[in-house]
C-alpha positions as CSV (number, residue, x, y, z in Angstrom):
1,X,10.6,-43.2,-1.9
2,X,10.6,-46.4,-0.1
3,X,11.3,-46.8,3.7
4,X,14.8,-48.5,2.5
5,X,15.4,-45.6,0.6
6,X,14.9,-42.9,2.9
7,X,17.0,-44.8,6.2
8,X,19.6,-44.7,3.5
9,X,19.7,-41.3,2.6
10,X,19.5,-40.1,5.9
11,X,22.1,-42.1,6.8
12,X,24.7,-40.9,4.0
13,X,23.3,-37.3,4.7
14,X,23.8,-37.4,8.5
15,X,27.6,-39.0,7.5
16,X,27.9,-35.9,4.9
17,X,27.3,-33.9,8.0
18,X,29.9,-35.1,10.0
19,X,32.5,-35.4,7.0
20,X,31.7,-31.3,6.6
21,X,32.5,-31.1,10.5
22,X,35.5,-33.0,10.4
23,X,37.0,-31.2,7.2
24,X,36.1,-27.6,8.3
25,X,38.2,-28.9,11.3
26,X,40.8,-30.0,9.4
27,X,41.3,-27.3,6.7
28,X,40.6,-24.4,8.9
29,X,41.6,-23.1,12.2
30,X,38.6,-23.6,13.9
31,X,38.1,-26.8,16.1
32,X,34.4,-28.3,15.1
33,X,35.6,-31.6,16.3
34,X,36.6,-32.1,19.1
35,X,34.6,-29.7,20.8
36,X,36.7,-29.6,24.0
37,X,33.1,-28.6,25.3
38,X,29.9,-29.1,25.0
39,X,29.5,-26.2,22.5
40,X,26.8,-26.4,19.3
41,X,29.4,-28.6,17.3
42,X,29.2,-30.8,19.6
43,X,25.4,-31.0,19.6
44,X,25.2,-31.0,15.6
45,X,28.1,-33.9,16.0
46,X,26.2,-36.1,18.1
47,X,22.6,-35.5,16.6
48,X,24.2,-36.8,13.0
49,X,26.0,-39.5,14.5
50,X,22.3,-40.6,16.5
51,X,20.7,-40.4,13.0
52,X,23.2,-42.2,11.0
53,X,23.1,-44.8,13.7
54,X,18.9,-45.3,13.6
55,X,19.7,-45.3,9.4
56,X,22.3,-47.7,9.2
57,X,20.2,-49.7,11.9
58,X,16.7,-49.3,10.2
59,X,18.8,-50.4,6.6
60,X,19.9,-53.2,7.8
61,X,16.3,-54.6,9.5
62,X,15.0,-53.8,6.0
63,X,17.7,-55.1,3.5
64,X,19.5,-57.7,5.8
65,X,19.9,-60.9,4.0
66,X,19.5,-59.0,0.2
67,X,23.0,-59.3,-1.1
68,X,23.4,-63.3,-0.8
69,X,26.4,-63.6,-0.1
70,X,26.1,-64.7,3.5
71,X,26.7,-68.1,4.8
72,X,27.1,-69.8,8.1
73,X,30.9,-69.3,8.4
74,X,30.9,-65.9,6.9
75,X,28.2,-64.7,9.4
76,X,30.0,-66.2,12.2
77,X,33.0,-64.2,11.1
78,X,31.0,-61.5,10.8
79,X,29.5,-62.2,14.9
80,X,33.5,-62.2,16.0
81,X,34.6,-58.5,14.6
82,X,31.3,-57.3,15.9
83,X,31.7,-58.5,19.4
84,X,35.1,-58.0,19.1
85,X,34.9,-54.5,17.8
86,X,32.1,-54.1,20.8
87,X,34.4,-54.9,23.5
88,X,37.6,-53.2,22.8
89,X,35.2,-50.1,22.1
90,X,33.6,-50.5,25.6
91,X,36.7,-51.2,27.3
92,X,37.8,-47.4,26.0
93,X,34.7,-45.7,27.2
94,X,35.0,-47.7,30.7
95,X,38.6,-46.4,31.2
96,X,37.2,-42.6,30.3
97,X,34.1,-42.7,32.2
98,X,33.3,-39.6,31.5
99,X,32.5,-36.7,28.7
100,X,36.0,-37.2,27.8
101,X,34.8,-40.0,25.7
102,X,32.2,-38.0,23.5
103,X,34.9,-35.5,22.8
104,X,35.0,-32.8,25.9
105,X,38.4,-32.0,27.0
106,X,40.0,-33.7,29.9
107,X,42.5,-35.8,31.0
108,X,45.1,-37.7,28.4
109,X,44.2,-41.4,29.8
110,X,47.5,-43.5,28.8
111,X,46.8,-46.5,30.5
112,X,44.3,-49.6,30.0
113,X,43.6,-50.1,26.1
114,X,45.2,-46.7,25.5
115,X,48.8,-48.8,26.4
116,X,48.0,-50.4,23.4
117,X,46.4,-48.1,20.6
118,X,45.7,-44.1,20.8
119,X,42.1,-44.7,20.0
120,X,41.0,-47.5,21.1
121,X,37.3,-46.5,21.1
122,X,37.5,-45.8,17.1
123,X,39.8,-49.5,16.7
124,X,36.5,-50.8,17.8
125,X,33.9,-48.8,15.8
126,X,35.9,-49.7,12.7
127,X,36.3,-53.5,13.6
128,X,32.6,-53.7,14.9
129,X,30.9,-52.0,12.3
130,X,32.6,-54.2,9.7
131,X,31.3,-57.1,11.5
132,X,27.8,-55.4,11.4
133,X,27.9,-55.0,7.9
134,X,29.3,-58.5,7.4
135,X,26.4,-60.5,9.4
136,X,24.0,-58.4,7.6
137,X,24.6,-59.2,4.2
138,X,23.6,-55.9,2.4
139,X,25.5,-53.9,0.1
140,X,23.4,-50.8,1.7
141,X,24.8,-51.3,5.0
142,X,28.1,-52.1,3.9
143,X,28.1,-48.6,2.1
144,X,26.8,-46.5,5.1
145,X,29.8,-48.8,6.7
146,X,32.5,-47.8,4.6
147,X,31.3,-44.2,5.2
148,X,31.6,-44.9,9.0
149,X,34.9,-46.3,8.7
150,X,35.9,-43.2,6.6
151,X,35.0,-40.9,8.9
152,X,36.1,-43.1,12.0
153,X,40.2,-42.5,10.4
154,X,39.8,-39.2,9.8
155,X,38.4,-38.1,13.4
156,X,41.8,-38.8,14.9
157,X,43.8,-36.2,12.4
158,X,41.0,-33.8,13.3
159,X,41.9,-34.0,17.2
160,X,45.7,-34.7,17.6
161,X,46.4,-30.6,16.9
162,X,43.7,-30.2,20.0
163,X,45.5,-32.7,21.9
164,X,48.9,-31.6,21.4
165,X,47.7,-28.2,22.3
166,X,46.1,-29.2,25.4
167,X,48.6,-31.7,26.8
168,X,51.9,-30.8,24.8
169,X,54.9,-32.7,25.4
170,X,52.9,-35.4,27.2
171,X,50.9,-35.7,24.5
172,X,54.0,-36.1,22.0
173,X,55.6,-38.7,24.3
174,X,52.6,-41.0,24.8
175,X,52.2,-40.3,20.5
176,X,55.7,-41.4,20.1
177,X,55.6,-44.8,21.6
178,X,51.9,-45.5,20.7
179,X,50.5,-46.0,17.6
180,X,47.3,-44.2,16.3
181,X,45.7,-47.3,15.6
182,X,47.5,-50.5,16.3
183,X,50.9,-51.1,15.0
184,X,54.4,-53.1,16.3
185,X,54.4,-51.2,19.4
186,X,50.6,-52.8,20.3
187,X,51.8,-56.2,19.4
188,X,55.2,-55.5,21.6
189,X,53.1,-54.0,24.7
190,X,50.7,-56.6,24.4
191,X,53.3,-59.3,24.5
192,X,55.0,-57.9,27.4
193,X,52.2,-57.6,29.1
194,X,51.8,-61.3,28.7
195,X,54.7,-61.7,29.5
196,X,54.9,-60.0,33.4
């Protein structure tokens, strides 16, 4: 098996991993994601992410370039959503600043990019990761990217039971006026906050 070949693998393995965490979650009544502390799932969660990151990494070093489809303006499109998708994701884990953002319960943070969108930290894995995949021009790492992205929706339906149980009618509230991703109501806020 190739280098290529085995980055890939482990990366569609270590996704399979957290897909299996994510739907035990979701189709039973145990909580493997999120934690709400640093338990084993929480451990297993991380590791597979860490892996999948150094695969889709290590795929697209070795295959970047291989699809031919990328140009100048495509790649700069591609540079955008990546640094686009990088800064709404760090401007989330800067309002956290803490364990909260890897999953351990906490506070329910409302303010900052979380005015806007309920997950603002997975808004910019999705938008960043497609601009990854874009720049590098490889139908690999635009699969383990589409994986990503699958896995990045579904991580939200997975914790909003944990949330409302934790935070209840707060939680319902700030749920009710912002949207899981973006919506009107981020377009609205985001106008009025030009606005003031």
């Amino acid at each position: 098996m190739s280098l290529t070949g085995f980055a890939f693998g482990a990366g569609i393995l270590s996704a399979a991993g957290v897909y299996a965490l994510i739907g035990a979650t979701l189709l039973t009544h145990h909580e493997w994601w999120p934690p709400g502390d640093k338990t084993p799932a929480y451990y297993c969660h991380w590791t597979l992410v860490a892996v999948f990151n150094v695969s889709l990494v290590v795929t697209a070093v070795l295959e970047g370039g291989e699809w031919g489809v990328g140009g100048p303006v495509i790649s700069a499109g591609g540079v955008i959503l990546a640094g686009l998708g990088t800064a709404v994701f760090l401007w989330g884990t800067r309002t956290m600043r803490s364990d909260e953002t890897m999953g351990v319960t906490g506070d329910l943070y409302t303010g900052g990019p979380y005015a806007y969108t309920r997950n603002p930290q997975y808004l910019g894995m999705i938008v960043g990761i497609t601009g990854f995949a874009v720049v590098s021009d490889s139908v690999l790492v635009a699969a383990l990217a589409a994986v990503h992205v699958g896995w990045v929706l579904l991580l939200p339906r997975a914790e909003e039971p944990h949330l409302r149980a934790e935070f209840g009618d707060a939680y319902e509230r700030y749920a009710g006026r912002v949207p899981r991703f973006v919506g009107w109501g981020t377009v609205r806020r985001m106008l009025e906050s030009r606005d003031a």
